[in-house]
Backbone as CSV, one residue per row, in Angstrom:
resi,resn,N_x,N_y,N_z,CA_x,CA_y,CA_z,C_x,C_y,C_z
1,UNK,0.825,-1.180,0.000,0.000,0.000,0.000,0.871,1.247,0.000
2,UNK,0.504,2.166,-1.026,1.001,3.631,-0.876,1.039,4.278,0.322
3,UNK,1.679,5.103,0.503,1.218,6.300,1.684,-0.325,7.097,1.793
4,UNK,-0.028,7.113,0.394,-1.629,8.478,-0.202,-2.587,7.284,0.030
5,UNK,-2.684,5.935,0.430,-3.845,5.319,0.911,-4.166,5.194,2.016
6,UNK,-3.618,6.011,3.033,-3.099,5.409,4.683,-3.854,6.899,4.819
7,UNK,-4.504,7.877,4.025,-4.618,9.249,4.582,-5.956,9.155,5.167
8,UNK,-6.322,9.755,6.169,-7.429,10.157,6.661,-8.662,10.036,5.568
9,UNK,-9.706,9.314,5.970,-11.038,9.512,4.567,-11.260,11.316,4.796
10,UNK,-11.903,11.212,6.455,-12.410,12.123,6.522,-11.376,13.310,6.853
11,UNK,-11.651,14.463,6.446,-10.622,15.622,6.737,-10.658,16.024,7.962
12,UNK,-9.839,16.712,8.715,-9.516,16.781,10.088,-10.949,17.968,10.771
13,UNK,-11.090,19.126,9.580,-12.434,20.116,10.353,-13.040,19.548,10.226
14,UNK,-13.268,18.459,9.228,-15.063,17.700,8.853,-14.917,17.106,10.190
15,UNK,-14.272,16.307,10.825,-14.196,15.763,11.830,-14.688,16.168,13.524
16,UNK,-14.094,17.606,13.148,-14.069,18.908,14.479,-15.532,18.685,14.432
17,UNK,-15.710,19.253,13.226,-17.487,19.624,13.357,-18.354,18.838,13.682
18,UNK,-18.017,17.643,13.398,-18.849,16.876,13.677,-19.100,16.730,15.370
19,UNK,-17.597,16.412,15.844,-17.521,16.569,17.246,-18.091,17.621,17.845
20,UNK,-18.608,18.823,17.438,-19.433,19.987,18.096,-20.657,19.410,17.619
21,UNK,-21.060,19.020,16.407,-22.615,18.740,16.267,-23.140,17.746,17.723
22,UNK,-22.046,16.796,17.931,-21.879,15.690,18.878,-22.411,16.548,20.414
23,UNK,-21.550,17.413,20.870,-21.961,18.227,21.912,-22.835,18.728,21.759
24,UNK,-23.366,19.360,21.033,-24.920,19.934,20.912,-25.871,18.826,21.051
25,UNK,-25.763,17.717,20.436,-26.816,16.535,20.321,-26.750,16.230,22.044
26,UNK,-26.162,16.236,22.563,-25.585,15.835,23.544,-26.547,16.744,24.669
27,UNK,-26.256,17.860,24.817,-26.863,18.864,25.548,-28.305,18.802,24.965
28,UNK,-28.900,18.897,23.764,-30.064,18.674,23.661,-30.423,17.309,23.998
29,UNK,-30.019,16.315,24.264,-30.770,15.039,24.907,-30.952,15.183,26.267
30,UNK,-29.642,15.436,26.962,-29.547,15.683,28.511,-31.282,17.105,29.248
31,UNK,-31.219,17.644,28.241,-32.160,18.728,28.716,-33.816,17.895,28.240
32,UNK,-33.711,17.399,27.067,-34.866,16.614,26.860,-35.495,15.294,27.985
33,UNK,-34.077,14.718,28.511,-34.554,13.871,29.422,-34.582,14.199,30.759
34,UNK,-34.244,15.299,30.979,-34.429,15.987,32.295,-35.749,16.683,32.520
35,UNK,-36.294,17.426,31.514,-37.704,17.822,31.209,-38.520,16.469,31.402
36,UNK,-38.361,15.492,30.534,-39.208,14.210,30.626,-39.594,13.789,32.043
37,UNK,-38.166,13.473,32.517,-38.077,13.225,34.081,-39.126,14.444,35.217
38,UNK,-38.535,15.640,35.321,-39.486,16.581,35.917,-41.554,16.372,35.799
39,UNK,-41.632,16.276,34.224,-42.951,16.279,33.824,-43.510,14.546,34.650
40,UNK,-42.861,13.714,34.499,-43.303,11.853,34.749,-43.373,11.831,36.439
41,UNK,-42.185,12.775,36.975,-42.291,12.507,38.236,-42.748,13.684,39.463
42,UNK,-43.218,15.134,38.743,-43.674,16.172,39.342,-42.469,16.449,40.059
43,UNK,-40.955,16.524,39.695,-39.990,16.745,40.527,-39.926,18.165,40.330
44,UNK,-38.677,18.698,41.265,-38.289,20.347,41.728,-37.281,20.337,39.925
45,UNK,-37.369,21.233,39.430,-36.276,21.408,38.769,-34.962,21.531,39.134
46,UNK,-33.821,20.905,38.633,-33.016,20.697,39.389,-31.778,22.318,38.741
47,UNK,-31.959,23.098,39.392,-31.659,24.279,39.028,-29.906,24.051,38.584
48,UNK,-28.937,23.754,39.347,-27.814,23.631,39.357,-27.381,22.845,37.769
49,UNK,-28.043,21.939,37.892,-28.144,20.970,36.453,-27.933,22.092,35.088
50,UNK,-29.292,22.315,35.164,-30.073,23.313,34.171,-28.764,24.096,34.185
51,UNK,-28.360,24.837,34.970,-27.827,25.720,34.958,-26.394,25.809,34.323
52,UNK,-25.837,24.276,34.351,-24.749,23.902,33.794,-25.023,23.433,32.365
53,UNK,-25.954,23.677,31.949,-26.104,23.105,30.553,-26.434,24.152,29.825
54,UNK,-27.126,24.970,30.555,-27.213,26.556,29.740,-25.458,26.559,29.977
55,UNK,-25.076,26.855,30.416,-23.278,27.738,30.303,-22.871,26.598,29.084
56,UNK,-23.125,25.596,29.603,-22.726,24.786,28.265,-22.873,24.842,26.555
57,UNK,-24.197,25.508,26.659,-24.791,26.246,25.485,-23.869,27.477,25.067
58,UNK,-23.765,28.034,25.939,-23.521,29.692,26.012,-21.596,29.605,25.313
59,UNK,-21.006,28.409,26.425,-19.421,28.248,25.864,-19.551,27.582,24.202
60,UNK,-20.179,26.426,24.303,-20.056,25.997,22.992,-20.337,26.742,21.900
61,UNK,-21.492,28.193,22.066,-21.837,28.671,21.240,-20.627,29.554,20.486
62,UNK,-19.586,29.778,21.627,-18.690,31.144,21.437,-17.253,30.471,21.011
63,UNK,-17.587,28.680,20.618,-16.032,28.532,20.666,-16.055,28.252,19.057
64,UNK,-14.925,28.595,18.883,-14.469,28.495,17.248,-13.799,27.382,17.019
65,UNK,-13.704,27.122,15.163,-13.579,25.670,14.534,-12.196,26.680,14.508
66,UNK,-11.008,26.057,14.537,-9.789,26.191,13.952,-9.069,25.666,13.200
């Protein structure tokens, strides 16, 4: 086998990005099943939670692909 067959399929930003789509999917499940949970079991919202997943929103939103 050549070298030029050993190269990466995917390119290194296609990759990045994907890994941020990944964190977003991520934070939108965690908040979807925390809502679920609250609504099934009449629980307190768990403020601290919430609260770390908004900042989570807020950093991921501001960080750049390089």
């Amino acid at each position: 086998m050549d070298d030029k067959d050993e190269k990466p399929v995917v390119p290194g930003q296609l990759k990045t990005f994907y890994g941020y789509i990944g964190i977003i999917r991520n934070i939108q499940l965690q908040s979807t099943c925390c809502f679920k949970y609250i609504t099934k079991y009449n629980a307190d919202k768990p403020h601290e939670y919430t609260d770390i997943l908004d900042k989570e929103k807020t950093v991921g939103g501001s960080r750049q692909m390089h």
